[in-house]
C-alpha positions in Angstrom: 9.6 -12.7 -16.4 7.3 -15.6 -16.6 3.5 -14.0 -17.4 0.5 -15.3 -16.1 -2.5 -13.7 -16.8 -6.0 -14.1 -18.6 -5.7 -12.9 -21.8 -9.0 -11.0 -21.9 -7.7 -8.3 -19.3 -9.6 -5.1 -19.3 -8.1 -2.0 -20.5 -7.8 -0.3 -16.6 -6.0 -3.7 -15.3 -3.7 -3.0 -17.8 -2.8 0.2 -16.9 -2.9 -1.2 -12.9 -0.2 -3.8 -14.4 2.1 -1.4 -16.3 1.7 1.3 -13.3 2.9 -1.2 -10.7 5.4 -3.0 -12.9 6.9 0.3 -13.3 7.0 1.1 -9.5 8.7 -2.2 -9.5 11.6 -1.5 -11.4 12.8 1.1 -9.1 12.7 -1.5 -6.7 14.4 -4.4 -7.0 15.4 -7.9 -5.0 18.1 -6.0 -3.4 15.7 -3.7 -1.7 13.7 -6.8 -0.3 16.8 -8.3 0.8 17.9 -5.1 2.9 14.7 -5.2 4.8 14.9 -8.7 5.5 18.4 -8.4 6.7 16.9 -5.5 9.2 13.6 -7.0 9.5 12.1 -3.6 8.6 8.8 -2.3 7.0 9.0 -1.2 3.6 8.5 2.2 4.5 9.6 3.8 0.8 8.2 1.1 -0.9 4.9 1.8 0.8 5.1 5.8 0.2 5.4 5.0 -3.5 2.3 2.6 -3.8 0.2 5.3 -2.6 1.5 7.7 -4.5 0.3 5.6 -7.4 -2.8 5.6 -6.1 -2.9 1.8 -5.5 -4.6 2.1 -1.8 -7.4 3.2 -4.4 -8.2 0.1 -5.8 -11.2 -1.1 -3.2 -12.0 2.3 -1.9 -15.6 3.1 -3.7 -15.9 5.7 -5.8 -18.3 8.1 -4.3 -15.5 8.4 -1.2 -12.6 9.1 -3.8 -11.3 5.5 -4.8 -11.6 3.7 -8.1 -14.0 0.9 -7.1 -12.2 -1.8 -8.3 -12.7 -5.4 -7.5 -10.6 -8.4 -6.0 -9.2 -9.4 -9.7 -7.6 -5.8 -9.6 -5.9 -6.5 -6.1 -4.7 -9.8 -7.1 -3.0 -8.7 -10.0 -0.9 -6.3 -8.1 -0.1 -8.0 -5.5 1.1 -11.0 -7.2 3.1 -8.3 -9.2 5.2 -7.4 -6.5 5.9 -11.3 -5.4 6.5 -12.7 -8.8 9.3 -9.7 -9.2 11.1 -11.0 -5.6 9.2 -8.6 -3.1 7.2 -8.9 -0.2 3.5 -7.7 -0.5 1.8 -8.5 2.9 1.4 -4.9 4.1 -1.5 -4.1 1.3 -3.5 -7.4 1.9 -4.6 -6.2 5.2 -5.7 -2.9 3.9 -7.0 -4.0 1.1 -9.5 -6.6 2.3 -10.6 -4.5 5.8 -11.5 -2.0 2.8 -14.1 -4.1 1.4 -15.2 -5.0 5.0 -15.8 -1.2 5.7 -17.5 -0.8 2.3 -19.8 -3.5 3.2 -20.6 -2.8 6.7 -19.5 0.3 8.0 -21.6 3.4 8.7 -21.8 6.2 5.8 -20.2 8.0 8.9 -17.0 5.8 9.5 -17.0 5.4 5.1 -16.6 10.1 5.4 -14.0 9.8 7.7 -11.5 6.9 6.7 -12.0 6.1 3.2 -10.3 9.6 1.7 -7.6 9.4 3.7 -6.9 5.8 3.4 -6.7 6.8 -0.4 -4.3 9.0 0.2 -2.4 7.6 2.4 -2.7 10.7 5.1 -3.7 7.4 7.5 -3.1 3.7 7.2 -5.8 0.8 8.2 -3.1 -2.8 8.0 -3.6 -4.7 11.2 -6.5 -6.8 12.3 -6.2 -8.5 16.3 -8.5 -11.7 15.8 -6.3 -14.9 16.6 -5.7 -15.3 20.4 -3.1 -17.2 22.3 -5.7 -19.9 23.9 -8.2 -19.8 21.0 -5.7 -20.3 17.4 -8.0 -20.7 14.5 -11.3 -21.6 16.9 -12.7 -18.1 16.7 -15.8 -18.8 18.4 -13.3 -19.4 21.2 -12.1 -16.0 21.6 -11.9 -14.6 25.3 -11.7 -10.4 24.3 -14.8 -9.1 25.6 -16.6 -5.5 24.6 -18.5 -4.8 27.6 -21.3 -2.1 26.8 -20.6 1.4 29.2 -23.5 3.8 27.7 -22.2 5.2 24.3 -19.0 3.2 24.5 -17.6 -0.2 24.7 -14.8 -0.9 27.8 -12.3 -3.8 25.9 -10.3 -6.4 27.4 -8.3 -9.1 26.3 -4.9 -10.2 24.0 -4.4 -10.9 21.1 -1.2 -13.3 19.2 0.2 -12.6 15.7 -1.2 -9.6 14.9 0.8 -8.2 12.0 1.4 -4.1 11.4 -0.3 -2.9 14.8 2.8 -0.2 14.9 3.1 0.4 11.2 -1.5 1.3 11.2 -3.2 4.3 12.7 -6.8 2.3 12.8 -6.4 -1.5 13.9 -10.0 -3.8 13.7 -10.4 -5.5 16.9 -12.7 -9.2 17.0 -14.3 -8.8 20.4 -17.0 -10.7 22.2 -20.5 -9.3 23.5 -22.1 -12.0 24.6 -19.9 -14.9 26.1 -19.6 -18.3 24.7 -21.4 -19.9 27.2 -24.2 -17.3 26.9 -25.1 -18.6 23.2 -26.7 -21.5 22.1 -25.2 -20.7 18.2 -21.1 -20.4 18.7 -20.7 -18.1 16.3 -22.8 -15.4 17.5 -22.0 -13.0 20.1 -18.9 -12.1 18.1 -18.7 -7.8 17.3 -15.9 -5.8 15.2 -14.6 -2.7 16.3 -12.4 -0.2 15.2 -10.2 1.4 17.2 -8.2 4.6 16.2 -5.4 6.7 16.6 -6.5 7.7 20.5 -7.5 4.1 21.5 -4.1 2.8 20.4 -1.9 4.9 22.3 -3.6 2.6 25.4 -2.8 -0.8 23.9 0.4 -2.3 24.9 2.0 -4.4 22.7 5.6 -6.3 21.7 7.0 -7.7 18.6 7.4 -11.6 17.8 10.5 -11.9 15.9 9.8 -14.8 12.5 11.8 -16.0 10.4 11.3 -13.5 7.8 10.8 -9.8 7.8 7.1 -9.3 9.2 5.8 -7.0 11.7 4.2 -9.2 14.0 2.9 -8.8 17.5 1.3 -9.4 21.0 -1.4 -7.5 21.5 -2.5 -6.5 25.2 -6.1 -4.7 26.0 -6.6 -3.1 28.8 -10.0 -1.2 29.7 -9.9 0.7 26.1 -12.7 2.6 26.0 -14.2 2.3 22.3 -17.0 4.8 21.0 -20.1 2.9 20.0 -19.7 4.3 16.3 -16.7 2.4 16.3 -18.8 -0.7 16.0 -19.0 -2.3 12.7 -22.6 -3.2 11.8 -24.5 -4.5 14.4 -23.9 -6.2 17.7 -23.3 -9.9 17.6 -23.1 -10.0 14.3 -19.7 -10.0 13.2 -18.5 -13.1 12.8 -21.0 -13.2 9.4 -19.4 -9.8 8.4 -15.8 -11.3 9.1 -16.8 -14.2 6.0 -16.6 -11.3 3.8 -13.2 -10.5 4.8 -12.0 -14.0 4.8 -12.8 -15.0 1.4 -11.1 -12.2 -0.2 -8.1 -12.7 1.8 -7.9 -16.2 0.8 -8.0 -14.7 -2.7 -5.4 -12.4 -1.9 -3.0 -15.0 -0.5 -3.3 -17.1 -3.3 -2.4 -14.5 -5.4 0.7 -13.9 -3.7 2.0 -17.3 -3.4 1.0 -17.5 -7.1 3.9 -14.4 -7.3 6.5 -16.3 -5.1 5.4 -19.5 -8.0 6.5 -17.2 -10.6 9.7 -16.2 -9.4 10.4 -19.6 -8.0 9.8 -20.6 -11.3 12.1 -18.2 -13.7 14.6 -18.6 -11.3 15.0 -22.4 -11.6 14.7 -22.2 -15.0 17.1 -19.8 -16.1 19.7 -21.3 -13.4 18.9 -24.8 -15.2 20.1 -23.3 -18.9 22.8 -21.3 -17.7 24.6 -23.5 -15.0 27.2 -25.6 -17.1 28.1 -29.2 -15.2 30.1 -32.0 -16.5 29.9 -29.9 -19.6 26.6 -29.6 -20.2 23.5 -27.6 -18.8 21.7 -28.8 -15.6 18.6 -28.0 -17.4 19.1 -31.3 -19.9 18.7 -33.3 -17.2 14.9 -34.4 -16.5 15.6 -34.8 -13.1 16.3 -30.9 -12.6 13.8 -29.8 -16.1 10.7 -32.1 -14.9 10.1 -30.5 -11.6 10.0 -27.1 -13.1 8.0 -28.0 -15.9 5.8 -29.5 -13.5 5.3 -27.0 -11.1 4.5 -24.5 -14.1 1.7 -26.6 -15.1 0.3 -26.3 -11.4 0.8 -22.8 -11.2 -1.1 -21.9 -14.6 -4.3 -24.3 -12.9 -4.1 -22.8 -10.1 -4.3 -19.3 -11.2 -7.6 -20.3 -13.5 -9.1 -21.2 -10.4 -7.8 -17.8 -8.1 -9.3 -16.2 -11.1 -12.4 -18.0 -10.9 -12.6 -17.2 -7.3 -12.4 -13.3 -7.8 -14.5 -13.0 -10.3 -17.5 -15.0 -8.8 -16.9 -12.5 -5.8 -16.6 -9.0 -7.6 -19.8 -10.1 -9.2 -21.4 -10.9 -5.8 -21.6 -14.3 -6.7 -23.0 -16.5 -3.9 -20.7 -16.4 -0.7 -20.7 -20.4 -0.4 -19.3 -20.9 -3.8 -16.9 -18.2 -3.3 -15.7 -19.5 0.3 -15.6 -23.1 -1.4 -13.0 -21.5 -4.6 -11.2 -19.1 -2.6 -10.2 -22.2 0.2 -9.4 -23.8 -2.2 -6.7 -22.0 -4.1 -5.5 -20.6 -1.0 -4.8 -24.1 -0.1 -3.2 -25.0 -3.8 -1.2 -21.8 -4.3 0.5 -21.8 -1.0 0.9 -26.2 -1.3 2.4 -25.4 -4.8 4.5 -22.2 -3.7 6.2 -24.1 -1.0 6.7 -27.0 -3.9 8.4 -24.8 -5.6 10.9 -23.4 -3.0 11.9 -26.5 -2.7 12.3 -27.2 -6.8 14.2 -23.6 -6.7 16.5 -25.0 -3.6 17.1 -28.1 -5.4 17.8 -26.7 -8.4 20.2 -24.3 -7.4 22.1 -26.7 -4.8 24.2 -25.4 -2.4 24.1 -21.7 -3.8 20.4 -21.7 -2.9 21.3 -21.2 0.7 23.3 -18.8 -0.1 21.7 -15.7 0.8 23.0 -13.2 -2.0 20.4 -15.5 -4.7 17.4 -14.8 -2.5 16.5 -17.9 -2.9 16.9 -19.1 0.9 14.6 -15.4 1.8 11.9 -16.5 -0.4 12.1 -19.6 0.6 11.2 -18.6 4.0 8.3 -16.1 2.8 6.9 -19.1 0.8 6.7 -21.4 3.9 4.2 -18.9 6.0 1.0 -19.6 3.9 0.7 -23.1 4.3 -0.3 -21.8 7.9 -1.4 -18.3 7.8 -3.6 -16.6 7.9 -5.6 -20.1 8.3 -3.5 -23.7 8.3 -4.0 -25.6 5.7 -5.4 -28.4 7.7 -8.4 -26.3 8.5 -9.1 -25.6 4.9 -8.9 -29.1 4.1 -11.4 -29.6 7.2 -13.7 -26.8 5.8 -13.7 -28.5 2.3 -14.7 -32.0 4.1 -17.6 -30.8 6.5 -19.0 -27.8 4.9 -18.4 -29.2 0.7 -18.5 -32.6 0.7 -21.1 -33.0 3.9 -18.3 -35.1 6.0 -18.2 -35.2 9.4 -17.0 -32.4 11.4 -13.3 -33.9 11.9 -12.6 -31.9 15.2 
C-alpha cells in the first residue's frame, strides 16, 4: 500500500492506524463494490467501527470518548479510502461532534455524547443546503419561529446525506429573517432534532451516481424544544465555522485516500501489464503522470496536516479556514487528477467495473463540489486572503 504519513506519529495514532487497518482487512474492495451495486449503507461496516471504539475519537473524555483531535480523524478516514472504501458516514459524525463539544449545553453533552460512543444512537446528517439558496447560506428560507419553550420549524432542505441512516439530525434554521438584519449572517440558529421530531419530517432519496444516502428534506410545523438549540439564538452561523473547517480537513483527508489508491493502482498496473513486449510502466507517457501525481499528493498531505494541527491546538480560526480551504480544494483537484491518470492508465479495463476503478472514479468526482464547490473556495481565498474583490 503506498504510506503517507508524518513520521513523528504519536504512540496512540499508531494504535488508531493499526486498529483500523486491521478492521480493514476484513473488508475489502469487494465489500464496497456490493454496496455500490445496491446503493446501500455500510451497515456491518459501520457496526464494526464502533465496536472499535472509533465514534470515540472527538467525543471528550469526561463524557466517555478519547478526546482526540482532527489529525486523529484524518488518519482513519483516509485509511479506509486509500484501501478502496467509502468513508463519508463518519465525517458527519465526526465533525457535528466537535460542534457539540464546543457549543452545546453540559445537558445535550449528558445525553448524546455516551451513546454516540457507543453507538446505542447515531448523529450523521446535517439539513443546511436548500434548493433556492445552494452554497448562499445567508440565503436560507427554514425559519424557527419561537412558541414559548419550543421552536415551530418550517422549511426544506436538498442533499442532505444519512437523514434515514441518524437518530439526531442538526437542522440550520433562521430566527430572524434576511431582510430583518442589517449583517447577513446573523439571524442564523442550529437545532437538533431527535428521534421524536423526525418521525414528523418527510423526506425522499436523490439517487447519485455513486452509493450515498442522500435526500430531500421536507419540515413541516416540527415542534423543537428550546434545549435543542445549540448555543444562543442568532448565532449560529459563527458556531457553523467551527464545523466547516474541520470538515474541509476531513475531506481532504479522504480524497488524499482515494489519491493513494489511485496511485498504487496505476502503478502496479503500469509494471505488470506487458504490451508490445514490454511494461506500460517504461513508457513516460503512462510512468510521468503517476509520478507526478505522487508528488502532489505527498504536498498536499503536508499542508492537510498543517491544517489539523493548527486546529487541535486552537490555532486562530482564520488561519485554519485559510489551510483547511485550501487543501480541500488541492486534495479533491488532485484526486479527481488522479482518476483520470488511473482511467488512463488502465485503458479500456478501467471502465470495467470488476477493477473498481470506474466506482472510485465516480466517488473521486463528488468533492470538487461538495460539501462546498470548488469555485467558492477559490472565491473565499480571493476576497477573504488576498483582500480581492468580492467576485459574486
Amino acid at each position: 500500500m503506498v504510506l503517507n504519513y508524518p513520521r513523528d506519529l504519536t504512540e496512540e495514532q499508531n494504535l488508531l492506524l493499526n486498529s483500523i487497518r486491521g478492521m480493514l482487512e476484513e473488508y475489502g474492495e469487494n465489500y464496497w463494490a456490493k454496496l455500490d451495486e445496491s446503493h446501500l449503507y455500510p451497515e456491518e461496516f459501520v457496526k464494526k467501527f464502533t465496536e472499535l471504539g472509533l465514534f470515540n475519537v472527538p467525543i471528550p473524555v469526561e463524557y466517555g470518548g478519547a478526546g482526540l483531535g482532527i489529525r486523529e480523524a484524518s488518519l482513519i478516514l483516509e485509511e479506509i479510502n486509500a484501501s478502496g472504501g467509502n468513508s463519508q458516514p463518519f465525517h458527519g459524525q465526526y465533525y457535528m461532534s466537535w460542534l457539540l463539544s464546543k457549543f452545546a449545553s453540559v445537558e445535550m453533552k449528558k445525553k448524546l455524547f455516551p451513546a454516540l460512543g457507543s453507538g446505542k444512537i447515531r448523529m450523521q446528517s446535517m439539513g443546511l443546503t436548500e434548493p433556492d439558496a445552494g452554497s448562499n447560506t445567508p440565503e436560507i428560507k427554514t425559519f424557527a419561529k419561537k412558541d414559548g419553550n419550543n421552536y415551530i420549524i418550517n422549511g426544506q432542505k436538498i442533499f442532505t446525506s444519512r437523514i434515514e441512516e441518524s437518530d439526531w439530525i442538526l437542522i440550520v434554521a433562521r430566527t430572524k429573517r434576511y431582510d430583518d438584519v442589517q449583517k447577513k449572517t446573523d439571524g442564523i440558529s442550529l437545532f437538533l432534532l431527535g428521534p421524536e421530531q423526525k418521525k414528523e419530517i418527510e423526506y425522499t432519496r436523490i439517487k447519485t451516481m455513486f452509493n450515498s444516502q442522500t435526500y430531500q428534506v421536507f419540515i413541516n410545523n416540527i415542534t423543537v424544544p428550546e434545549e435543542n438549540l445549540i448555543g444562543e439564538e442568532n448565532r449560529g452561523f459563527g458556531y457553523l465555522m467551527h464545523v466547516l473547517n474541520p470538515e474541509r480537513i476531513l475531506i481532504a483527508s479522504e480524497s488524499i485516500g482515494d489519491m493513494r489508491w489511485f496511485i498504487e493502482k496505476s502503478a502496479g498496473y503500469a509494471s505488470s501489464r506487458v504490451v508490445f513486449d514490454r511494461p506500460i510502466g517504461e513508457n513516460q507517457g503512462v510512468q510521468f503522470p503517476i509520478a507526478d501525481i505522487y508528488a502532489k499528493m505527498l504536498s498536499v498531505s503536508a499542508l492537510r496536516w498543517q491544517a489539523a494541527s493548527l486546529y487541535d491546538s486552537g490555532g486562530d480560526i482564520k488561519i485554519v479556514g485559510e489551510l483547511a480551504n485550501s487543501a480541500k480544494y488541492l486534495a479533491s483537484e488532485y484526486a479527481w487528477q488522479a482518476a483520470n491518470v488511473a482511467m488512463d492508465t488502465y485503458g479500456g479495463y478501467g471502465v470495467a467495473v470488476d477493477t473498481g476503478i470506474e466506482r472510485k472514479f465516480r466517488e473521486a468526482r463528488l468533492y470538487k463540489v461538495a460539501p462546498i464547490t470548488n469555485n467558492l473556495v477559490l472565491s473565499y481565498l480571493g476576497h477573504n486572503v488576498l483582500n480581492m474583490p468580492k467576485s459574486y
